[in-house]
C-alpha positions, 0 to 999 in steps of 0.5 A: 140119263141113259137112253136107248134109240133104234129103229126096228121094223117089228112096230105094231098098229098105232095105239097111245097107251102104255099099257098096250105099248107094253104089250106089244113087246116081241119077248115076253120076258121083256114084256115083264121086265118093262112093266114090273120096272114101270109099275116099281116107279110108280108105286115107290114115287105115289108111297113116297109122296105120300109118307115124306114131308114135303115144304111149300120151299121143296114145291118152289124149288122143284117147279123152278127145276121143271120149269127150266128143264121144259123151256130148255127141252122146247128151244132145244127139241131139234138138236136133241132130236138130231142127236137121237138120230144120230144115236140110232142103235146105241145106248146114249145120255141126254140133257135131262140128267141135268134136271134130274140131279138137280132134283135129287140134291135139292128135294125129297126122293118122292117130290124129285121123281114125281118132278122127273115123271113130269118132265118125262110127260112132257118129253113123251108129248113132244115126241109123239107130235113129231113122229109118224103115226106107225111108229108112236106104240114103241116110242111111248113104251121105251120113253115110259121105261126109261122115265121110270128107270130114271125115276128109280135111279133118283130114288135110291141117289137121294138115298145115298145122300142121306146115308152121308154122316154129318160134319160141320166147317171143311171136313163137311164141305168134303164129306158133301162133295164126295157123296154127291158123286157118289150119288151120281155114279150109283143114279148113272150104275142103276139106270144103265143096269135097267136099260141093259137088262131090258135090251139083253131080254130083247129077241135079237140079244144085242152083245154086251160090247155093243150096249156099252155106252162109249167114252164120249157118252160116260163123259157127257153123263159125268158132265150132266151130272156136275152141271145138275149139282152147279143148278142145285148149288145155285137154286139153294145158295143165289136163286138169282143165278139158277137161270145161267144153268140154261145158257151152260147147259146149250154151251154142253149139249152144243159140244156133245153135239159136235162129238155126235156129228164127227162121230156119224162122219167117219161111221157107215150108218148101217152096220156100224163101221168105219166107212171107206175115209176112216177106215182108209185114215186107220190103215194107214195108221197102221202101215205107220206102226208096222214100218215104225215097230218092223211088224207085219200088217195084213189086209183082208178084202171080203166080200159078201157071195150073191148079194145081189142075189139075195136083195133082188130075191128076199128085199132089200130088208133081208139083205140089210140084216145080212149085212148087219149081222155080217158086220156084227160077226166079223167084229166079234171074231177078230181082237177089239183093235183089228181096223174094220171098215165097210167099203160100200155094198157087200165089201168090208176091209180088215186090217190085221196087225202083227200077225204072219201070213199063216195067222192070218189066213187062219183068221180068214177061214175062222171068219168065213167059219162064222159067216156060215152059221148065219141065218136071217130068215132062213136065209144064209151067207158065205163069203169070199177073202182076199188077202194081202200080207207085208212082214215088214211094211218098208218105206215104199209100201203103199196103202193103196197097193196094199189094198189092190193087192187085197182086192185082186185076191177076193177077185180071184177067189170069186172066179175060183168058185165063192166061198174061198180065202186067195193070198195075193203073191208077195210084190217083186222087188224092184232091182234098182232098190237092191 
């Protein structure tokens, strides 16, 4: 199911109880909206439980299904823990959707999401032995609330099941199949929305963009979910085969893994960007493009004013909040398709495509416009461009030119005083080429 990983610096005192784990959140609104959602997951399991009929058959099923799910959890712990890690600062889906859809096809609503709070226990325990000491108050609240988000989401899937209207012979195998999805698109739509919702009452208020779990995640839910029904098909119809879930799920979580890793190698780890070869590889996609199409690219050197400054000053902590909020803002000011890259300490490279060289120095002064108004404990930031424009990239044009050209700009507006946009001059013409 969804998830959340990140990393923070506000971690209190160590302290195991959930309930002071709760305590300790920084905003208050998010304090109330994690308890009231654990609180709602307990309370709605502990009446269901209670009030629904459960067979000794439902009891087997669902202790075979935890079973698997912690056998799986134990052999797979460090692949799921290098996946978490290279999740950090993203919403994200992890194996024990599996599990838990499995749960909800074969059992009852309150059976399946005390069997979802066991596998979470397990999960929480797990991860308490292998995390420092300092940090384990924040893992055990959000490993808590997303259990509990899972435990609702299972709770009102089960109940789109029996909304399904009966049928016998193919008209019921269809009737089935479409409200099996159906379930697991609402189970994945309350489980995100709770997940959201509690990181948007956050203190920093991540941006919606940046929460949305991305495509390769949307499909390794869908897939969990589909493999969690084959597990239900095959406890119900040929017990015998149940185990062979075990060996699917590996052969998935292999393959998510590699997604993971391809991803972090073309990503700068601290703000989230393109690093230097992916944004290289882009740009040049789009030098391609503007040849192809005879439209203009633009590239915009920027670089952080005094940086060195500022970390030798405020900390290296500081300087990494300025620089992630730098990145954020640059993200948020250019269209979703513009290629932005961080090249290293301060420097971050755009490309702009399809814009004159007024526009483009247009979107410059509204970047360093945006910059300003950045405060990370009350420190500000201003930066300096450099930009480098071709109407029409030709057959000669060069990346790596065009990118010199950028960069002796943002050198020279340094040396013109910070804080200021330099257009680099258009390249003479070579009069053999004429």
């Amino acid at each position: 199911m969804i998830a959340y990983s990140s990393r923070r610096g506000d971690i209190r005192r160590v302290n195991l109880r959930a309930a002071q784990a709760v305590i300790s959140l920084p905003v208050r609104s998010e304090r109330a909206f994690v308890l009231a959602t654990d609180l709602a997951a307990a309370l709605t399991t502990a009446v269901l439980v209670t009030v629904q009929s459960v067979r000794a058959l439902d009891l087997v099923r669902s202790g075979i299904l935890v079973a698997f799910a912690l056998v799986y959890a134990e052999c797979a712990g460090r692949a799921e823990r290098r996946k978490r890690y290279l999740g950090t600062g993203k919403v994200f889906s992890n194996q024990i959707s599996v599990w838990a859809f499995a749960l909800v096809l074969v059992v009852p609503a309150g059976l399946a999401s005390a069997a979802i709070a066991a596998i979470y226990l397990h999960s929480l325990g797990q991860r308490i032995r292998e995390t420092p000491g300092h940090r384990r108050t924040r893992l055990t609240y959000r490993v808590v609330f997303v259990g509990a988000t899972l435990m609702l989401a299972a709770i009102v899937a089960r109940g789109v099941l029996q909304l399904a209207p009966r049928a016998s012979g193919l008209d019921g195998q269809l009737v089935a199949t479409a409200m099996t999805c159906l379930a697991a698109m609402v189970a994945s739509a309350v489980n995100l929305a709770l997940v959201l919702v509690s990181l948007r009452l956050r203190s920093d208020r991540p941006g919606i963009r940046r929460l949305l779990p991305d495509r390769d995640a949307v499909g390794y839910e869908m897939a969990t979910f589909a493999l969690g029904a084959v597990a239900a098909e095959f406890l119900i119809h040929s017990p015998p085969l149940t185990p062979l879930v075990l060996i699917l799920n590996a052969y998935l979580h292999r393959g998510s893994m590699l997604t993971a890793l391809h991803h972090a190698s073309r990503t700068d780890r601290k703000t989230g960007l393109l690093n230097d070869e992916a944004w290289r590889a882009n740009a040049g996609d789009a030098l391609n493009r503007s040849r192809r199409d005879g439209r203009s690219v633009a590239i915009l050197a920027i670089d952080v004013d005094r940086f060195k400054s500022i970390n030798d000053t405020h900390g290296h902590l500081t300087g990494d909040k300025l620089l992630c909020a730098v990145a954020k803002t640059l993200v948020g000011e250019v269209r979703e398709q513009e290629i932005i890259g961080r090249f290293g300490g301060d420097e971050f490279m755009i490309v702009l495509e399809g814009v004159d060289r007024v526009d483009a120095e247009q979107i410059g002064h509204r970047l360093q416009a945006a910059v300003d108004t950045i405060d990370i404990d009350g420190v500000r930031v201003a930066i300096s461009l450099g930009l480098a424009h071709v109407a029409v990239a030709s057959d000669g044009t060069d990346l790596e030119q065009l990118i010199t050209r950028a960069d002796e700009a943002l050198y020279a507006a340094k040396a013109a005083g910070r804080g200021r946009l330099a257009v680099a001059p258009d390249p003479v013409a070579d009069p053999r080429t004429d």
